[in-house]
C-alpha angles and dihedrals in degrees: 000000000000111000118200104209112236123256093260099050082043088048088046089045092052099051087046087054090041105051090037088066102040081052094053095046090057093053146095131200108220122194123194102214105189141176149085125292093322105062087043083064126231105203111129108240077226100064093034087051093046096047091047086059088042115105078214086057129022100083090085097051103045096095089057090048127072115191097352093304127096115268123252097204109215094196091048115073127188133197112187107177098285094357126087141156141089117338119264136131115302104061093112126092104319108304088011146086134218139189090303096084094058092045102039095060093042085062092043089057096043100059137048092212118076127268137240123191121194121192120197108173141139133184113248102017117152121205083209084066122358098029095036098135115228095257100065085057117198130334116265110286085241080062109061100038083069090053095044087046096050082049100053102044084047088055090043101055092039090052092047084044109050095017101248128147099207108160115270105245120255127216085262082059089056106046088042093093096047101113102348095131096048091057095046090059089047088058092043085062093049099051092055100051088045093046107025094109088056095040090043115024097177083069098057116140092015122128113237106226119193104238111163149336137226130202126194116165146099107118094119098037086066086082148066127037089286129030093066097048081041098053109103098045094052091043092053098044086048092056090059096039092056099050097039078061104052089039091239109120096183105038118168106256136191136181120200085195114211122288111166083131101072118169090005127081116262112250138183125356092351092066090051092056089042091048093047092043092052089040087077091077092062092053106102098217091066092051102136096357095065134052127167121185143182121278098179088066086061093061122150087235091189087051081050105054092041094061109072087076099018083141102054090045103034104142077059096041094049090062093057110031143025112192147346140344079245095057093046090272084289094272124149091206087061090043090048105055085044087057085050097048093045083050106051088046092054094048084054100058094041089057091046 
């Protein structure tokens, strides 16, 4: 039987829609991208540009074009360090795009509010050091010694060799880069949500709200008698770091673990970072707020078998790929599907 709700439950109904959407209206979705080079993006606006015009592979970039140019979104907003404006392609490393492009525009589509990016991410970071979260504290002093020591000996030999007299590091020297980088993400945040009105004004007299965080490193972890053994627990410690201090406990988080590999197995110390990354969906506490998944799945198969002899077929190579096995290969198609991926997980775990 067909039941008309009475006037109160339809009043009630009416405020709750109501307010929901005031409240929506005055939002914005803000989204902490963070890594090493990686997350920064390496695939060359040429070849993004090229692949998005190809009948082979178009197909995958038509949704990011109108009328045959790239989209400037004007509901998705991007703050990469000193750049900032509506997302687009190019907010890679300088001249390239990343994950971001593919992401961003998934979370744009998704929700009616408006959309912040931020992108911390540096080249060469390690989560053993400069991302090393507060709560994991300092390596061992054992450990450092060895370091200080290392250091030492390095700045010794240079100065005797070229005849320098560059000052010989300190202990303080040492223990500066622990957790610089960490630090440095969690001021990039800040000055977003102090100065968004001024590096979006479209945005003015909006609330920031924290919605989700994305993590993509592990290249230089991969390395050295201690980051990779050490993975898990850093990375764990690193999840609950992140969101005690953004005052969010159950942040949306996903890890795009580590896939340089591609077709091959992973290997090393690689498989150890891969491993501990993908660990994180086995801790109990992450159940439902977490997910990592596979990147090397996601390999340009076409970028993969051209580079063996890039060099000897370059004007082929260039139309597939932009870099190294260790940036994706450069390719956007790469990038892209990684974007995908980082999007429909967080979508997930936004849903659950």
């Amino acid at each position: 039987m067909n039941r008309k709700p009475s006037a109160t439950l339809s009043l009630i109904a009416f405020v709750v829609l109501a307010f929901s959407a005031h409240s929506a209206d005055d939002t914005v979705k803000v989204f902490l991208l963070a890594g090493q080079s990686n997350m920064e993006g390496k695939a060359k606006n040429e070849l993004i540009t090229h692949q998005a015009t190809d009948s082979k592979t178009a197909e995958l970039f038509k949704h990011l074009h109108t009328d045959d140019e790239w989209t400037v979104r004007d509901d998705v907003f991007i703050k990469f360090l000193n750049r900032h404006g509506g997302l687009t392609i190019g907010y890679g490393s300088p001249g390239k795009t990343g994950a971001e492009l593919e992401f961003g525009h998934l979370m744009g589509e998704h929700f009616e509010e408006p959309v912040i990016l931020i992108k911390a991410a540096w080249g060469g970071h390690s989560l053993f050091q400069k991302f090393r979260s507060p709560g994991r504290g300092l390596p061992s002093d054992e450990r450092l010694e060895a370091e200080l020591k290392q250091a030492q000996e390095r700045v010794t030999k240079n100065n005797e060799k070229r005849n320098k007299t560059d000052p010989i590091p300190t202990m303080d020297d040492i223990k500066a880069p622990y957790g610089s980088s960490y630090k440095n993400m969690m001021a990039e945040v800040e000055d977003t949500f102090t100065n968004f009105d001024t590096l979006f004004p479209a945005l003015k007299g909006k609330k920031l709200e924290m919605a989700g965080f994305v993590w993509f490193q592990g290249y230089n972890d991969m390395f050295g008698d201690h980051a990779p053994g050490e993975y898990a627990e850093n990375l764990q410690q690193f999840v609950k770091d992140v969101r005690k201090d953004l005052k969010k406990p159950d942040l949306p988080f996903v890890i795009a673990a580590i896939g340089n590999n591609g077709s091959k197995p992973a290997e090393k110390g690689m498989l150890t970072v891969q491993n501990a990354q993908l660990s994180m969906n086995d801790v109990p506490e992450f159940d439902g707020n977490l997910i990592a998944f596979r990147t090397d799945e996601l390999i340009d198969k076409a970028a993969e078998a051209l580079f063996p002899t890039w060099k000897d077929n370059f004007e082929a190579w260039k139309l597939v790929g932009s870099d190294r096995p260790y940036h994706y290969l450069g390719s956007a198609i790469w990038y892209t599907r990684i974007g995908h991926g980082m999007g429909e997980s967080m979508l997930e775990l936004l849903e659950e």
